[in-house]
SEBALUM-965638 format. One record per residue (C-alpha): residue number from 1; x, y, z. Coordinates in Angstrom, 3 decimals, m for minus. Layout:
(NUM,(X,Y,Z))
...
END
This chain:
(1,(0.000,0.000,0.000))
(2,(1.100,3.384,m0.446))
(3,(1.204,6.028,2.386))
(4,(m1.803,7.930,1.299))
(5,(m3.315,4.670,2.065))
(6,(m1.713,4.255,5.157))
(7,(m2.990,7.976,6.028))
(8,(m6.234,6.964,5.143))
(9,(m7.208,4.195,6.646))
(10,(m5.415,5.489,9.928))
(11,(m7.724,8.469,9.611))
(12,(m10.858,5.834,9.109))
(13,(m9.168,3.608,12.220))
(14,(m9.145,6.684,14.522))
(15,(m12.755,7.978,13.140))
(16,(m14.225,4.193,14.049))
(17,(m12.618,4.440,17.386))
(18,(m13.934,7.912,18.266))
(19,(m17.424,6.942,17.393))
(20,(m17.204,3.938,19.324))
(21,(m16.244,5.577,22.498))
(22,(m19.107,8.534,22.072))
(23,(m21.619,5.522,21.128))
(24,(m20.616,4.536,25.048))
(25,(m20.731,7.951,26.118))
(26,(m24.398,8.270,24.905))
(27,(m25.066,4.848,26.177))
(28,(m24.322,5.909,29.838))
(29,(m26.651,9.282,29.389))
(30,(m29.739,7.249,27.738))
(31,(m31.945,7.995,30.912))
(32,(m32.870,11.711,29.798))
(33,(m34.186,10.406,26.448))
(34,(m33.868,6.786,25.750))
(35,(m35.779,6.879,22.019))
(36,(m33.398,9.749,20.911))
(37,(m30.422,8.466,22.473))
(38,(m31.000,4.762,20.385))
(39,(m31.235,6.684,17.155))
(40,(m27.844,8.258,18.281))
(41,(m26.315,5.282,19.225))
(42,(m27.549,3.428,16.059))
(43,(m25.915,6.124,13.783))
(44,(m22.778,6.139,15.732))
(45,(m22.432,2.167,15.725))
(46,(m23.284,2.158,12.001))
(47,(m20.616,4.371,10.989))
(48,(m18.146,2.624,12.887))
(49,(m18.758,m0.292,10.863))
(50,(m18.997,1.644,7.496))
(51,(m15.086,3.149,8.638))
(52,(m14.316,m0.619,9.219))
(53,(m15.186,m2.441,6.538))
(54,(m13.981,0.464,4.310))
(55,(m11.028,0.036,5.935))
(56,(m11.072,m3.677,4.987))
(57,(m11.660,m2.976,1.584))
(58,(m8.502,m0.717,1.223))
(59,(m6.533,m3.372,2.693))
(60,(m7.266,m6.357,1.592))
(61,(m8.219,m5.542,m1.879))
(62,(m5.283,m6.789,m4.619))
(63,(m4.525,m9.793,m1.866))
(64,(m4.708,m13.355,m3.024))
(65,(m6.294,m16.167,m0.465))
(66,(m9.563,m16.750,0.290))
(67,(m10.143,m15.047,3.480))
(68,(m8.906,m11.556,1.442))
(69,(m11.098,m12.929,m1.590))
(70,(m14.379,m12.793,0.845))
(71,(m13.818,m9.976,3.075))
(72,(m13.320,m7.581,0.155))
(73,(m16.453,m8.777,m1.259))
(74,(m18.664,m8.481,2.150))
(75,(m16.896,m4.806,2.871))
(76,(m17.509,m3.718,m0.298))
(77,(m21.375,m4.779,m0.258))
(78,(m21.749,m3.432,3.551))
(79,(m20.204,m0.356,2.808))
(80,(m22.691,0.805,0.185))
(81,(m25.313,m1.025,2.527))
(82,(m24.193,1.090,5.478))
(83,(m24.301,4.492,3.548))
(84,(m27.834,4.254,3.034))
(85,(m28.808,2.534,6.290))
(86,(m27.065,5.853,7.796))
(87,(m29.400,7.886,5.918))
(88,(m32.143,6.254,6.943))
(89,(m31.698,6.161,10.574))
(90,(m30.280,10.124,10.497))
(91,(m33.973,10.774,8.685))
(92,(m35.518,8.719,11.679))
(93,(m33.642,11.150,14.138))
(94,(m34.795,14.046,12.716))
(95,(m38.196,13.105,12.211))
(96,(m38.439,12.275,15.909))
(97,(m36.661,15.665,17.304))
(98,(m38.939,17.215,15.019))
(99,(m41.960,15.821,16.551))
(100,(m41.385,16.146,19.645))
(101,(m40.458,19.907,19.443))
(102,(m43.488,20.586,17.193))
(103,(m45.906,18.124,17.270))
(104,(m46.490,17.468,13.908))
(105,(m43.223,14.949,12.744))
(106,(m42.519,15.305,8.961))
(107,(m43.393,11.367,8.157))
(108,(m44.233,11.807,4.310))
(109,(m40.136,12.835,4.148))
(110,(m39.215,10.264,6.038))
(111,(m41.001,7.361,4.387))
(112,(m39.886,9.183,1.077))
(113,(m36.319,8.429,2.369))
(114,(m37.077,5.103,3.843))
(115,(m37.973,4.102,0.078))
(116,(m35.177,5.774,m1.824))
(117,(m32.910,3.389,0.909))
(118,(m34.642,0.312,0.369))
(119,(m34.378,0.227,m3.156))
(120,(m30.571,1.363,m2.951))
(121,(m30.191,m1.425,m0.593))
(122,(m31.816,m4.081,m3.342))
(123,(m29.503,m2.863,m5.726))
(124,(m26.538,m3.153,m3.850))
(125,(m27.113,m6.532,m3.497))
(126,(m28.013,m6.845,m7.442))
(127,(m24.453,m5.240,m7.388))
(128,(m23.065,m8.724,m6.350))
(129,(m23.670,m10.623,m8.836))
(130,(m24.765,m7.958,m12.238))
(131,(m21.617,m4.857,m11.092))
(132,(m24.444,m2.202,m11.032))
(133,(m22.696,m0.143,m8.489))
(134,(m18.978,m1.840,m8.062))
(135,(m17.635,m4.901,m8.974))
(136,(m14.347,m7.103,m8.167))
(137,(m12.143,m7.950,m10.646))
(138,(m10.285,m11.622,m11.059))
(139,(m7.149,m9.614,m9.327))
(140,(m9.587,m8.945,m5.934))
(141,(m9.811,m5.421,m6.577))
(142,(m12.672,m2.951,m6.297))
(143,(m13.883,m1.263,m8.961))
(144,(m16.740,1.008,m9.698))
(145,(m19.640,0.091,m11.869))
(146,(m21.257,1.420,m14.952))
(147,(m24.016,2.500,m13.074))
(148,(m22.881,3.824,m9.905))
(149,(m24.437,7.203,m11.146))
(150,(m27.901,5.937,m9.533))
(151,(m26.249,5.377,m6.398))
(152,(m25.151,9.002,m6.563))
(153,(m28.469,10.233,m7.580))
(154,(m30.189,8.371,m4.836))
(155,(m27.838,9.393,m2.027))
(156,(m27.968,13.260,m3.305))
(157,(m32.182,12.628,m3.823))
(158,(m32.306,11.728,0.305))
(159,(m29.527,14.471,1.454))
(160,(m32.262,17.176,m0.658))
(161,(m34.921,15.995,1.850))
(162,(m32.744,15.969,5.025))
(163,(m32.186,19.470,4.065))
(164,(m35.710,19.929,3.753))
(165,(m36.627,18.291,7.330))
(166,(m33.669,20.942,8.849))
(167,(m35.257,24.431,6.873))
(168,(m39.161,23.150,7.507))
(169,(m38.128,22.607,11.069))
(170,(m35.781,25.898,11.334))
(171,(m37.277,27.676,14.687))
(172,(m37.449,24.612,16.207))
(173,(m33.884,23.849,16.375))
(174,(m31.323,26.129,18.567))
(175,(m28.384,28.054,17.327))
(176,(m26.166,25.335,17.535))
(177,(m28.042,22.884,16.420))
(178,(m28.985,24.935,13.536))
(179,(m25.252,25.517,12.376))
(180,(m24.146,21.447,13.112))
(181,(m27.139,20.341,10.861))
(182,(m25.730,22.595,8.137))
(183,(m22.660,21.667,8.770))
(184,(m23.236,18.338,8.002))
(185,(m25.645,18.766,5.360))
(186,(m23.236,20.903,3.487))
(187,(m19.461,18.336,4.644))
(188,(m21.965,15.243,3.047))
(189,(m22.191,16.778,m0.013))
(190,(m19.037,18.034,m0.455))
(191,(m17.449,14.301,0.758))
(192,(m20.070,12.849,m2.237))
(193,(m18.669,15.261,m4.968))
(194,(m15.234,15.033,m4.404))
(195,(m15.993,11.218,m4.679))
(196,(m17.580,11.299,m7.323))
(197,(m15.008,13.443,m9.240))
(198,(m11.601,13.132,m7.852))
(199,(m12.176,9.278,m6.864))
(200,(m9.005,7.357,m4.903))
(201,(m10.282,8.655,m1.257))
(202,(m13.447,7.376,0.557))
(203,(m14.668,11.007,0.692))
(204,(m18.006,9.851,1.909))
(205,(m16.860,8.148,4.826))
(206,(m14.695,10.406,6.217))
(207,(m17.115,13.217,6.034))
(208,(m19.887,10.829,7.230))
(209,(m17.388,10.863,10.360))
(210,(m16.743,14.312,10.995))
(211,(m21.219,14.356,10.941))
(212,(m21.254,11.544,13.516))
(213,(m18.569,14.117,15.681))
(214,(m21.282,16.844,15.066))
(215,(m24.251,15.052,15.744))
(216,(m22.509,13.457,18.638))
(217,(m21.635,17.115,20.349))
(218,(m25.629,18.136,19.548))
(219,(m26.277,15.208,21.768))
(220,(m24.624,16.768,24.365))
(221,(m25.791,19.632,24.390))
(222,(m29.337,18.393,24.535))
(223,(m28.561,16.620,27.441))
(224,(m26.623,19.643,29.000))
(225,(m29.792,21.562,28.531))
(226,(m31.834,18.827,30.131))
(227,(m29.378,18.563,33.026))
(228,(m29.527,22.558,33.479))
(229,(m33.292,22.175,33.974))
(230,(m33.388,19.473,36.222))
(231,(m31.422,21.264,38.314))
(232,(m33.114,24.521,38.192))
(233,(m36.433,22.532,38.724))
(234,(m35.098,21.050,41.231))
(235,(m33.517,24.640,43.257))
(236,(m37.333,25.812,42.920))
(237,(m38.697,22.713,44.888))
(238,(m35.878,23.016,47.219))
(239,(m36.760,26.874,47.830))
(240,(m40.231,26.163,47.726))
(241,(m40.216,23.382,50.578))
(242,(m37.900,25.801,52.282))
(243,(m39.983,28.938,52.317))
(244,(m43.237,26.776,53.314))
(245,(m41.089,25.026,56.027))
(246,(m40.078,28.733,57.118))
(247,(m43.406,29.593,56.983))
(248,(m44.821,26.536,58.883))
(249,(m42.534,27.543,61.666))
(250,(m43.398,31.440,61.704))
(251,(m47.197,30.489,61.796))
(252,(m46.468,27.821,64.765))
(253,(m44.407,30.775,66.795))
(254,(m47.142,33.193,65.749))
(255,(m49.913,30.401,67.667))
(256,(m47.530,29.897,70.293))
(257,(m47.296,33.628,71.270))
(258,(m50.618,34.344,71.361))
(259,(m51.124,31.743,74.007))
(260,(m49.750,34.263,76.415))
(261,(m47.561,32.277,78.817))
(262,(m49.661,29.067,78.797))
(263,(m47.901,27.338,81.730))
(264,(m49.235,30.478,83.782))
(265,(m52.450,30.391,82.284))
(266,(m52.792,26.578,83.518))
(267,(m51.678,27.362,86.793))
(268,(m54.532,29.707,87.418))
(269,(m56.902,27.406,85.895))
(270,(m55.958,24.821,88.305))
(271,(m55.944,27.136,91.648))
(272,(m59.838,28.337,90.185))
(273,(m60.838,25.143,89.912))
(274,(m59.676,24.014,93.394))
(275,(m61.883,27.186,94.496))
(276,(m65.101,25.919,92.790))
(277,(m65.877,23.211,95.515))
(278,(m69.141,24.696,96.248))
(279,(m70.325,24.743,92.370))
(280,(m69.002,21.202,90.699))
(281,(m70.098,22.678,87.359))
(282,(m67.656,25.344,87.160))
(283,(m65.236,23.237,87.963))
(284,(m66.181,20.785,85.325))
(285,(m66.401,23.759,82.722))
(286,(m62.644,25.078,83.933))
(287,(m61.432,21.187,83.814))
(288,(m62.595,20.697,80.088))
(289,(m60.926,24.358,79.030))
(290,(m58.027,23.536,81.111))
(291,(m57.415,20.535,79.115))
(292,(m58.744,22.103,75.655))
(293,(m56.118,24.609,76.105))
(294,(m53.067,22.439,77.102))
(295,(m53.786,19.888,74.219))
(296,(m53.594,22.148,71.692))
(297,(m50.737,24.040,73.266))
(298,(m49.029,20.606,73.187))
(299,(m50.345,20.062,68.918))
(300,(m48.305,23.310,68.238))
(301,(m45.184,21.904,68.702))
(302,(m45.845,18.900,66.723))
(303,(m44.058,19.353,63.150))
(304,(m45.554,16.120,61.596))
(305,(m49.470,14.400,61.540))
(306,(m50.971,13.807,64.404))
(307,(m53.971,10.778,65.994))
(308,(m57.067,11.414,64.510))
(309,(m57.880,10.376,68.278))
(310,(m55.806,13.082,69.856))
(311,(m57.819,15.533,67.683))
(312,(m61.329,14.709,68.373))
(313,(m60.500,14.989,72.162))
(314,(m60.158,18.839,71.473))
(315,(m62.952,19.094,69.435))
(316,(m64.948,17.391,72.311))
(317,(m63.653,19.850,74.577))
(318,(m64.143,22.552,72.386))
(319,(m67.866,21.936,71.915))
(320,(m68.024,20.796,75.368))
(321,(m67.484,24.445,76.694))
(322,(m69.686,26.298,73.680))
(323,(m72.923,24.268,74.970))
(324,(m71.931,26.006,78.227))
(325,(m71.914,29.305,76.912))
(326,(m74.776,29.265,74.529))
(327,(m76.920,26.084,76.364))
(328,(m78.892,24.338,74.666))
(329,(m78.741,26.320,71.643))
(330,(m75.922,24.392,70.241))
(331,(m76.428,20.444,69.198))
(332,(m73.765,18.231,69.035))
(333,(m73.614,14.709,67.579))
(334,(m70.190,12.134,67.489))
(335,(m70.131,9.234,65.324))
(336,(m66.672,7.684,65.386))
(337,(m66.470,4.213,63.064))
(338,(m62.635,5.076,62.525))
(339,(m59.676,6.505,64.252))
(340,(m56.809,4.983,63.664))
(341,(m55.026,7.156,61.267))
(342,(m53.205,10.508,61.126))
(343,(m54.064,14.024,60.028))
(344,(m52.621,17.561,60.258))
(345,(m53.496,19.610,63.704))
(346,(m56.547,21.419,64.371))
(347,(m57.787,19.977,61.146))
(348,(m61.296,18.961,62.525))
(349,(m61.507,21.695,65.154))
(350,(m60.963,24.229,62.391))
(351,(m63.926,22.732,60.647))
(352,(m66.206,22.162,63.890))
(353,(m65.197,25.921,64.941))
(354,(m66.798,27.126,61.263))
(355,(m69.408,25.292,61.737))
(356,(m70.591,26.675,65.153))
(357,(m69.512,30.544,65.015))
(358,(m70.059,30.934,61.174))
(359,(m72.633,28.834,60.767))
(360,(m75.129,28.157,63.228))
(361,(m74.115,31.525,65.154))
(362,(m75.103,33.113,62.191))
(363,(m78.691,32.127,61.906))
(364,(m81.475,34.261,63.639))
(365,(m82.373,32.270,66.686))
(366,(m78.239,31.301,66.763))
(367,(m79.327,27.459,67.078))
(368,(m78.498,24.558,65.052))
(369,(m76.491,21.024,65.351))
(370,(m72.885,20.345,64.363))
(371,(m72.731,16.122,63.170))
(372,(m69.059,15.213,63.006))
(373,(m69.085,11.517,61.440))
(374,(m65.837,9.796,61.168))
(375,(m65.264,6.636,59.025))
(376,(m63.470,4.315,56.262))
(377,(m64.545,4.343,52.715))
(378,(m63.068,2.907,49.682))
(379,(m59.171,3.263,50.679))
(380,(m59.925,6.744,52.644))
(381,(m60.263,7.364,55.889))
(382,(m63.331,10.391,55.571))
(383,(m64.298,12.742,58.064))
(384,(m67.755,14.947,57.624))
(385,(m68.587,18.154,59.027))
(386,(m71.727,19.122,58.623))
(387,(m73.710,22.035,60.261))
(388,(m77.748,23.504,59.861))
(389,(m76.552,26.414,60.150))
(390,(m76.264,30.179,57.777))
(391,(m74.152,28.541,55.102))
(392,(m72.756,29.902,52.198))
(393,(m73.738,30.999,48.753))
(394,(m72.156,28.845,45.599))
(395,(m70.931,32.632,44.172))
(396,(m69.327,33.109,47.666))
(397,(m67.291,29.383,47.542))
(398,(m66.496,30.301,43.853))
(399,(m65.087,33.793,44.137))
(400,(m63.126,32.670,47.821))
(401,(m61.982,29.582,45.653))
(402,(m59.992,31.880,43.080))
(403,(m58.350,33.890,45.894))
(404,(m59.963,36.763,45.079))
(405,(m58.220,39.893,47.266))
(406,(m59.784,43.128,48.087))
(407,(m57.693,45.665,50.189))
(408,(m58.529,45.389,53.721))
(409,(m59.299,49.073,54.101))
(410,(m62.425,48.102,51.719))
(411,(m63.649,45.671,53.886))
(412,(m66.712,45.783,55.832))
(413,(m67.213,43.532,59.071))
(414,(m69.195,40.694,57.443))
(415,(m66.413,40.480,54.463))
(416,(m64.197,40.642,56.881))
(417,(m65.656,37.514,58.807))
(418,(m66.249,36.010,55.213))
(419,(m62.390,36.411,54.706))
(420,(m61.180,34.640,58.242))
(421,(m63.611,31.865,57.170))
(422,(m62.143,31.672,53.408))
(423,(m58.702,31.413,54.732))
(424,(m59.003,29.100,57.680))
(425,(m60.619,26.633,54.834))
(426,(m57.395,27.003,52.581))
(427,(m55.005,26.528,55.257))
(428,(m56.727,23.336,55.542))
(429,(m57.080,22.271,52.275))
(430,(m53.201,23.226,51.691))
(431,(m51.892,21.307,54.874))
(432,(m53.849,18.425,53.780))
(433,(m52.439,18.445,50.244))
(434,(m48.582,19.259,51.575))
(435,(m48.565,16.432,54.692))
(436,(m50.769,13.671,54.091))
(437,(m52.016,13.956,50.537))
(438,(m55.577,14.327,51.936))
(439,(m58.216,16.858,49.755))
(440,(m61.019,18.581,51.370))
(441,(m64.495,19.337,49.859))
(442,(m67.151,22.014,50.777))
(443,(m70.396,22.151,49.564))
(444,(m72.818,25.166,51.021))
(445,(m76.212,26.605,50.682))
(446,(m77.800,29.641,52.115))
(447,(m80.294,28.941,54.893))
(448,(m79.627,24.901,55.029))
(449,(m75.997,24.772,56.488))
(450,(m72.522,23.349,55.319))
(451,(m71.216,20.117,55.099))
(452,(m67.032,19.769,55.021))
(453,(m66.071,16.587,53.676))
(454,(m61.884,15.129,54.482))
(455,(m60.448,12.414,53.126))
(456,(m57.011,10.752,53.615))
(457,(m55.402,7.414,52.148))
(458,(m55.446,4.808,54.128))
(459,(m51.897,4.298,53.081))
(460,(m51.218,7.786,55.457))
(461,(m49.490,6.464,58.455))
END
């Protein structure tokens, strides 16, 4: 062989090994986009074998022996196979990037090119036994046929509609992306002319190489871009948690100060109930407030879910002491089929408290009766509120549901009220969401009452 030979298939050795070790490289990064990433990988491992067996053919070809004899033959037939299986596959990339960018894939093209490359590939293996495209002489050496002008006419016919898929598909592609497919577009065509002119170099492959570089470093950059977002996705979840965690904490020392020393507070409690011996009511009343008050004093330290059993003692408690103050004018009924699960604090009580001071408080004789029914349905532990009470008009829910704001200056007293209802309810809803997955529904009418409906997987431990 002479040393341009030498050069060249060193320069075809080296491209083979390059594309090997970024078919790897894309291998270990297939997670972001495992469809894409094949296609990559296929046109990477098929080029490696098109620098290989053109390698083959260079140096084998002119050798006597049978092993030279048949590997000159099956390079030569896999090379020309290759070149057109390349195309193929690069059409199938393109078509898919396309589609998923847009949403409307060019597939006409694509089949267009799948045909041109199926009937390329028939004649290439016509070429074995009629020389259509190349032939091998008695003296094993390659030579092209007298029709190896169709081959060129094909390959040129399926680069035309690449170039279409790139320029249809222009805004859709980045700035680098937009220069590499060019790039390649433009090194193909130059690689087929000069190989189809000047002859004595495999033009083709080596610029089919320098695209596989290209469309290798396009890959990257893809998954670069994916990386980036992750990453920034994953900074706003991380600030997010953090800001409601810093929140979660400001609203539990907000509660906590407004207890007002509640150590003292029980103290006093306990001396004025050990001065009630001659009225056993008031010292019931001051026992159940006394322990209303230190339970939830205890919940607000508690950063996670707590017994659905803890929970309905305060809201026992809590009714407990409003019969007291309004007598029989407040109604309360328990029914407790299920218990054993956890839910965010004051959950219930927040609903129970509506119920009574915005709901039946709210109606002209202020009487009514709160039902709190707790049980297991379908894979939920659900918990109803429901009240006879004011209620609340479907525009009301609707407009509170958007988060409508008005400036508090603008407020009257009842809006006001409205609002402290409004918000309780989406404190709720959001610690439900945010700690146990739970959802909570409302459904209101004027002058029949609210009912408050909680539910919580059973899966919530």
């Amino acid at each position: 062989m002479t040393a341009g030979q030498y050069i060249h298939i060193s320069c075809e050795f080296w491209g083979a090994i390059s594309c090997m070790l970024c078919a790897l490289c894309v291998y270990a990064s297939r997670h972001f986009d495992r469809k894409g990433a094949d296609t990559v990988i296929g046109l990477l491992l098929c080029n490696t074998l098109l620098l290989l067996h053109d390698m083959i053919l260079w140096a084998l070809q002119g050798q006597e022996g049978m092993t030279a004899y048949f590997m000159v033959r099956i390079s030569a037939f896999t090379e020309v196979f290759l070149r057109f299986a390349i195309l193929a596959v690069s059409a199938q990339y393109l078509t898919y990037l396309a589609g998923k960018r847009s949403g409307n894939p060019p597939v006409v093209l694509r089949n267009i090119i799948y045909g041109f490359c199926i009937s390329a590939g028939l004649l290439s293996v016509g070429s074995c036994f009629s020389h259509y495209f190349y032939y091998i002489d008695k003296e094993n050496v390659y030579h092209v046929g007298k029709s190896l002008w169709v081959e060129y006419v094909i390959g040129f016919s399926c680069l035309a509609l690449l170039g279409i898929m790139v320029f249809r598909y222009w805004k859709f592609w980045n700035v680098f992306e937009r220069y590499a497919y060019a790039v390649c577009l433009c090194v193909t065509v130059a690689g087929g002319l000069a190989q189809a002119l000047i002859g004595g170099v495999s033009f083709i492959c080596l610029a089919s190489a320098v695209c596989m570089l290209l469309l290798f470093l396009v890959y990257e950059m893809q998954f670069a871009d994916v990386m980036v977002e992750r990453e920034s996705e994953l900074n706003r979840e991380k600030r997010s948690l953090l800001e409601e965690q810093v929140k979660r904490k400001e609203e539990s020392i907000r509660l906590f100060q407004k207890q007002i020393q509640p150590h003292f507070i029980f103290n006093c409690l306990l001396i004025i109930r050990d001065l009630c011996h001659d009225n056993p009511e008031a010292s019931e009343v001051v026992t159940h407030f006394t322990k209303y008050l230190r339970d939830s004093v205890d919940i607000l330290e508690e950063t996670a879910c707590i017994p659905a059993e803890r929970e309905l003692g305060i809201v026992e408690n809590y009714l407990y002491m409003e019969k007291k103050r309004f007598g029989d004018k407040i109604r309360s009924e328990f029914i407790v089929e299920d218990q054993d699960f956890l839910l965010p604090a004051f959950t219930i009580e927040t609903l129970v408290e509506n119920a009574v001071r915005h709901g039946i408080r709210k109606t002209e004789d202020g009487r009514g009766t709160v039902n709190v029914h707790v049980y297991r349905e379908d894979g939920y532990h659900v918990i109803e509120v429901t009240d006879d009470g004011a209620g609340f008009s479907k525009e009301w829910l609707e407009e509170n549901a958007e988060g409508e704001k008005r400036a508090q200056s603008e407020e009257s007293g009842v809006e006001r009220e409205e609002k402290r209802v409004h918000v309780g309810l989406k404190n709720v809803r959001a610690r439900l969401e945010l700690m146990c997955d739970g959802e909570l529904m409302v459904e209101s009418e004027v002058g029949k009452g609210t009912k408050a409906v909680v539910r919580i997987p059973e899966l919530v431990r």
